[in-house]
C-alpha positions in Angstrom: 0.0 0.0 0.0 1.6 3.2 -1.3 1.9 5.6 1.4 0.1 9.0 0.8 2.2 12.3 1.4 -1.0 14.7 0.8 -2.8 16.0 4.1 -6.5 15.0 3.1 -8.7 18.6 2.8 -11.7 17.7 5.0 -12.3 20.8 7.7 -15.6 23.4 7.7 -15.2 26.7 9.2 -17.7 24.8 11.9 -14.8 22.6 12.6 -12.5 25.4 12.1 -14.3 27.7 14.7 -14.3 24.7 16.8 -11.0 23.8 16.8 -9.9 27.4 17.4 -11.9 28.4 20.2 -10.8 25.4 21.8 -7.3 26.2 21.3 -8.1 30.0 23.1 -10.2 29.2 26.0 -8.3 27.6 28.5 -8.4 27.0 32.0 -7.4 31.0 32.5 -10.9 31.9 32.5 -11.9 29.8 35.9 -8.9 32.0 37.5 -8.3 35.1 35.5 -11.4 37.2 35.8 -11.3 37.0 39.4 -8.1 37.7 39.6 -8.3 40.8 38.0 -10.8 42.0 39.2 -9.0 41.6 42.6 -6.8 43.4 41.1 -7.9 46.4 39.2 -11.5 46.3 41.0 -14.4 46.8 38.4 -11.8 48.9 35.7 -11.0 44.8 35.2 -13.9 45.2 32.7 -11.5 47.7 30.7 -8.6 45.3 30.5 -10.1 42.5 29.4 -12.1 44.9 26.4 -8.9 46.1 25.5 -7.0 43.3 25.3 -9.7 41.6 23.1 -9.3 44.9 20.5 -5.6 44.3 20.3 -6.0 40.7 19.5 -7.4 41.9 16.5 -4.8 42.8 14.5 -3.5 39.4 15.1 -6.5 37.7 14.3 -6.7 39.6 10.9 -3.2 38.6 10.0 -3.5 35.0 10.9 -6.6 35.0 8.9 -5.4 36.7 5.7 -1.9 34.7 5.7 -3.6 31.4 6.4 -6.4 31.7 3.8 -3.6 33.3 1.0 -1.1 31.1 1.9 -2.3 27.8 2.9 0.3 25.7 4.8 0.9 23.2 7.6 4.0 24.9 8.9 1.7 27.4 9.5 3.2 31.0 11.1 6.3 29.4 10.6 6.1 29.8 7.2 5.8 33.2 7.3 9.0 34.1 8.7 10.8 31.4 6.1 9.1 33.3 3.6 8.7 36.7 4.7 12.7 37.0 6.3 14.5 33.5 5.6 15.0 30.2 5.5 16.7 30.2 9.1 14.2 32.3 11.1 11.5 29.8 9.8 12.8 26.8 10.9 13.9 28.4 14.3 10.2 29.6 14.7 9.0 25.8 14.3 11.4 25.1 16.7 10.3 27.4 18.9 6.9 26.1 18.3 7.5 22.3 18.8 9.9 23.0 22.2 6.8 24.1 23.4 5.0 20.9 23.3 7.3 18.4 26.4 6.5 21.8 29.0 2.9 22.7 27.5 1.0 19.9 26.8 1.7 17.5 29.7 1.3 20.3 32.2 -1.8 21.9 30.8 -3.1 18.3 31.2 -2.3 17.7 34.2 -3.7 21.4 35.2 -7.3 20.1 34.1 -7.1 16.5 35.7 -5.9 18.5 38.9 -9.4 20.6 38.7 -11.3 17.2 38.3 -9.4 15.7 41.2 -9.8 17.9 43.4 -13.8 16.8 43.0 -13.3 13.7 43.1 -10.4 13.3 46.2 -7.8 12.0 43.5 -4.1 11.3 44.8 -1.6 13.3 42.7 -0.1 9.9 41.2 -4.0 9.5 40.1 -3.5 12.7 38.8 -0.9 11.9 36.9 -2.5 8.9 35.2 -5.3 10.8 34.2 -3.0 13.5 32.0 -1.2 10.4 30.9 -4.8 9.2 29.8 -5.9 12.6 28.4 -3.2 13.0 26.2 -3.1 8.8 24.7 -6.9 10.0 23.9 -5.8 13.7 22.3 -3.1 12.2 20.4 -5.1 8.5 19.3 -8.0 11.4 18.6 -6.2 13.3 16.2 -4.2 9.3 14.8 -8.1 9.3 13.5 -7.9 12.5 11.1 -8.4 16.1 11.4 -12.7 15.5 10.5 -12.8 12.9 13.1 -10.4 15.1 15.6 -12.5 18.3 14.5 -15.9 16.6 15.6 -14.7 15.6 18.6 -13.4 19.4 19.3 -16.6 20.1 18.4 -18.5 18.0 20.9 -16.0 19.2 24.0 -16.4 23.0 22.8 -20.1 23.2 22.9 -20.4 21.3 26.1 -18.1 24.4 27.8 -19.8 27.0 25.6 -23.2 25.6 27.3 -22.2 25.3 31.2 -20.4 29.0 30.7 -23.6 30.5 29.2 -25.4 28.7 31.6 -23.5 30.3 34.6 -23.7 33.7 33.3 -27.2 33.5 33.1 -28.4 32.2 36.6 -25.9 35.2 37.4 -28.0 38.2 35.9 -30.3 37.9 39.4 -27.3 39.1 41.6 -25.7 41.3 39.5 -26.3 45.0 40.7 -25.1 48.2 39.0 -23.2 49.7 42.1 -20.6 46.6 41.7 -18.9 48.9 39.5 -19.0 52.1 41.2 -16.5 53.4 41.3 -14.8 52.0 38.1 -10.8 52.7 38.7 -11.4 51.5 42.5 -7.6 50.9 43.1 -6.7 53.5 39.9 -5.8 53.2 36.3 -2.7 51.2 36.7 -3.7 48.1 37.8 -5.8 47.7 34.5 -2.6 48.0 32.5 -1.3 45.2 34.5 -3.9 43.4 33.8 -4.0 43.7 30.4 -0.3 41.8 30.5 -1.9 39.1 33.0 -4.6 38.4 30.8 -2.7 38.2 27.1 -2.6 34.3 27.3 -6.3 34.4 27.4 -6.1 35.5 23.9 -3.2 33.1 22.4 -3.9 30.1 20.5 -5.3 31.7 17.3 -1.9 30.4 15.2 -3.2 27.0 15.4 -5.7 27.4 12.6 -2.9 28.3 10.7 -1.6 24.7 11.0 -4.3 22.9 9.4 -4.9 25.2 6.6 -4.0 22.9 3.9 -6.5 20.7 5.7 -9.7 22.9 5.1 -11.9 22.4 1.8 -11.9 26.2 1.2 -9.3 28.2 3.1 -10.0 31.2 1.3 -13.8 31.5 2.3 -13.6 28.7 6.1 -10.5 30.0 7.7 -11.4 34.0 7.7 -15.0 32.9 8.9 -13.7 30.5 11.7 -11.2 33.0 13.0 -13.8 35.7 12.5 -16.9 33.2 14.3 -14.2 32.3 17.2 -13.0 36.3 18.1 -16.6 36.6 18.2 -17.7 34.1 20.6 -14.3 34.4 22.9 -14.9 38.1 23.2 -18.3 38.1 24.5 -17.7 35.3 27.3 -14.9 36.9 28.4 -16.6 40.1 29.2 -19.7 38.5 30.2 -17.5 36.4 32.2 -16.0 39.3 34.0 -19.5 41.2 33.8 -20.7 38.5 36.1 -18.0 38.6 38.1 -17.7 41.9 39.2 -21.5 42.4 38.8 -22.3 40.2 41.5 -19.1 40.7 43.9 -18.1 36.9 44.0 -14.4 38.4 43.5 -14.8 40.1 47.3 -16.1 37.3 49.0 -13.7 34.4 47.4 -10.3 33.7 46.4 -9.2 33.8 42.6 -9.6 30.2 42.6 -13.2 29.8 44.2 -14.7 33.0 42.8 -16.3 30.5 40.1 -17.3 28.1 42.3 -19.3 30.7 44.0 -20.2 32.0 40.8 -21.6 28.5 39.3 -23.5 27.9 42.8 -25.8 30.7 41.5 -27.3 27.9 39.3 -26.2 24.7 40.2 -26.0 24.6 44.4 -24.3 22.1 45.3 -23.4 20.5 41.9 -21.2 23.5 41.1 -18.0 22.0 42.6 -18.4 18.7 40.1 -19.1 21.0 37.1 -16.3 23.1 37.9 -13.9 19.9 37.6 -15.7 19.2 34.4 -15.2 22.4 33.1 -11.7 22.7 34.4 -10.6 19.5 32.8 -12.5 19.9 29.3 -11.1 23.4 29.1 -7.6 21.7 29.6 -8.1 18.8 27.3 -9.4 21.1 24.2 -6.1 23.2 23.4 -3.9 19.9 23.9 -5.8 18.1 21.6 -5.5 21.0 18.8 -1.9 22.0 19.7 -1.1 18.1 19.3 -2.6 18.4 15.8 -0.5 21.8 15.1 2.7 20.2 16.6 2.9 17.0 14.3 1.7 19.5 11.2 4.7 21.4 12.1 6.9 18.7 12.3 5.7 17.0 8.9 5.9 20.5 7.3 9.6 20.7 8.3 10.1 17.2 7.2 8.8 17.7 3.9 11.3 20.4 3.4 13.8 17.5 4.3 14.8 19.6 7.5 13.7 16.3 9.5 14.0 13.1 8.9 11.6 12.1 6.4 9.6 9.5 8.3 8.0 12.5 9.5 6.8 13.1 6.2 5.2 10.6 5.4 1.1 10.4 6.6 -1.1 7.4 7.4 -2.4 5.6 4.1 -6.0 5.5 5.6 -6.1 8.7 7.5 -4.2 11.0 5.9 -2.4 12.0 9.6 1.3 12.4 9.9 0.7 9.7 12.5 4.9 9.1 12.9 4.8 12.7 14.6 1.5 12.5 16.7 3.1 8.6 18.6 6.2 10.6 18.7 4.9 12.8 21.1 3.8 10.0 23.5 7.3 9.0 25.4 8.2 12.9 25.3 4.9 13.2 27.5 4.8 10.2 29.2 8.4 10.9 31.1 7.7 14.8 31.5 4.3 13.7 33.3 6.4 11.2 35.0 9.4 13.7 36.1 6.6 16.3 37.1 5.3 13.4 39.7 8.6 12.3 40.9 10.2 16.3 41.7 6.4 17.4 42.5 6.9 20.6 39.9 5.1 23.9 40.1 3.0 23.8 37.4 2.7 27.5 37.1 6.0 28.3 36.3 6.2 25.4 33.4 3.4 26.6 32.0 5.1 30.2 31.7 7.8 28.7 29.5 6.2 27.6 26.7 3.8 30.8 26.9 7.4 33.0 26.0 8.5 30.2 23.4 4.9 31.4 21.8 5.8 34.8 22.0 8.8 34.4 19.6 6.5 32.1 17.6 4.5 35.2 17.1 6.7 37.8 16.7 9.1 35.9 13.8 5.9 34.8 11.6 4.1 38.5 12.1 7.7 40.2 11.2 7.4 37.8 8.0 4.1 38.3 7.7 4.4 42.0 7.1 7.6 41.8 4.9 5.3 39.3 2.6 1.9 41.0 2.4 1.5 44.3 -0.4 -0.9 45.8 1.3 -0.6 49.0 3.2 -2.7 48.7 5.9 -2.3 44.8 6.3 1.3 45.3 6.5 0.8 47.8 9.6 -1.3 45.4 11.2 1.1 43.0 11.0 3.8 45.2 12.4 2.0 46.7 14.9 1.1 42.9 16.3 4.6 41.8 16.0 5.8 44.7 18.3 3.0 44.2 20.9 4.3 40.8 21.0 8.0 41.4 21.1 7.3 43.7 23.9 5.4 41.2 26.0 8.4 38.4 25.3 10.6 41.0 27.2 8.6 41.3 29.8 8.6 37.3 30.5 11.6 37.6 33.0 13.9 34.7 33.4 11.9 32.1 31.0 13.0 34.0 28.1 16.5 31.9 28.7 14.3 28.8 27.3 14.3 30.4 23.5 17.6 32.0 23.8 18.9 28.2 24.9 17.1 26.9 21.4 18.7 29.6 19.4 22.1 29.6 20.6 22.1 25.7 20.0 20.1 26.2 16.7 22.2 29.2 15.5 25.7 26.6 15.9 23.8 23.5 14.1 22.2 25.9 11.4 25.8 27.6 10.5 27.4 23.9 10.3 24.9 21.8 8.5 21.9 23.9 7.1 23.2 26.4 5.5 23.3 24.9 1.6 26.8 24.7 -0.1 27.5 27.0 -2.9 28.9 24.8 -5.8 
């Protein structure tokens, strides 16, 4: 059986809008918008409105690049494109070194939430990641349609409990919550705009599987538009609710939900905040796992990997070799993270700045290959907001400097291509 090297075109933007606001909404938004309301009182409700309008840009480029230049190496291509051959293939880097930190600990983050329900041990906690990432991976082994549908099914079950909370919330929400608006001053809303920017990552991953829609042109604008949408308005009717109905004042950052969900659901809120937890965990590994091995094929079919990589599933079309590559790299981070009992926060921070640099090379290539005017400032604009942010990471920008001092001494030895 002849083994097919063509990623099978079989996404909607349903899928697509799926897939991407599964990518976005993470567990953040059970902490975040308590937290900053905590810390910038009501003016909380500013920060997370501006930090939605300068997503935009981003979204726009991701959008235009993806639908105009359809390709599974995704942003990385722009900045092989856009700048060169080296600052693409340190992007993808950049973007697969982000998987042993990000994937395993963002599991573990949403089987900790459904433990905590249900009295697990953290060893039990540890099995269940292990479990939710054979299932992400074995999910996406299927095919993008079959791993879309599933996204699907996860997505709307979150979409449903959130819109569910927010509405048995309207009752105690009263208009002197947010009087007065800058309780604690206009400062702590900027820093909570910087708090909240990896509420509004994950958009890139679309950019992935563009090859794999049926009509990139018309589905990926449409999902991207669809997802900003949606993501916007929970968010502020998220923190709406929040502030609204005090919850932030009479809870930690962590239990402000709980309270929140009790509104509607007594005492069932604690077992549908584990649910929620753990789904809103399990949806961005399950669509960063399909970006990763799309990555990695797309590097190996420019014979920058070996070209096993390359080559997809004869039934599913799925660069399957990358996707049960992943598994040992998991399985012994999730095991390391048991044994030296890890803070989760902080891993989860590093592949957050590897993102950044993600970001900022593929927009910088992004505006270098777009001709139009405005487009191109778009593009610039968002790769500055980004390359500011990746300063402001402190110590874990040493993580990408590490992969491009090592990259930089391979790439000048072996990648460059000999002039004959």
């Amino acid at each position: 059986m002849q083994t097919s090297t063509t990623l099978k075109k079989s996404l909607s933007w349903l899928q697509g809008s799926a897939i991407t606001i599964g990518s976005v909404i993470g567990a953040g938004i059970l902490v975040l918008p308590a937290l900053t309301a905590q810390i910038a009182g009501p003016g909380a409700l500013l920060s997370w409105f501006f930090m939605g309008i300068l997503s935009l840009p981003m979204i726009s480029i991701i959008g235009i690049m993806s639908a105009k230049y359809p390709n599974a190496g995704g942003i990385s291509t722009y900045a092989d494109q856009g700048i060169n051959s080296y600052c693409g293939q340190l992007s993808s880097l950049f973007f697969v070194g982000a998987m042993p930190f990000g994937m395993p600990i963002t599991s573990l983050i949403g089987t900790t939430y459904l433990g905590a329900f249900l009295g697990w041990s953290s060893g039990m906690n540890h099995l269940a990641a292990a479990i939710l990432i054979t299932l992400a991976i074995l999910f996406n082994y299927r095919g993008i349609k079959f791993s879309g549908m599933t996204q699907l099914i996860f997505v709307l079950f979150i979409l449903f409990i959130l819109l569910f909370a927010i509405y048995t919330s309207l009752p105690h929400i009263h208009h002197t919550a947010f009087t007065p608006f800058f309780l604690h001053g206009f400062i702590p809303v900027l820093k909570s705009i910087s708090l909240i920017f990896f509420a509004f990552t994950g958009w890139e991953i679309i950019s992935n599987l563009a090859e794999e829609f049926k009509n990139p042109q018309r589905d990926i604008p449409l999902s991207l538009g669809i997802s900003a949408i949606v993501i916007n308005f929970l968010y502020i009717a998220i923190i709406i609710a929040i502030i609204g109905s005090e919850v932030y004042l009479k809870a930690s950052p962590f239990t402000a939900m709980l309270t929140l969900f009790s509104f509607g659901s007594g005492n069932l809120a604690a077992g549908i905040i584990g649910i929620l937890g753990c789904l809103a965990c399990y949806c961005p590994v399950h669509t960063f796992f399909a970006g990763f091995s799309r990555v990695i094929y797309a590097q190996a079919r420019e014979h920058h990997l070996p070209a096993i990589f390359a080559q997809l599933h004869p039934r599913f079309q799925t660069p399957a070799n990358a996707l049960l590559s992943f598994l040992p790299i998991c399985y012994l981070m999730l095991f390391l993270s048991y044994f030296f009992s890890w803070n989760l926060q902080m891993f989860i921070s590093i592949p957050c700045t590897n993102f950044l640099m993600v970001y900022t090379l593929g927009l910088l290539g992004a505006a270098r290959m777009l001709k139009n005017y405005k487009f191109k400032i778009l593009a610039y604009l968002s790769c500055i907001i980004t390359g500011i942010l990746f300063l402001f990471m402190g110590w874990y920008i040493l993580y990408p400097l590490l992969i491009t001092i090592i990259f930089s001494i391979k790439y000048s030895h072996f990648l460059v291509p000999k002039r004959i």
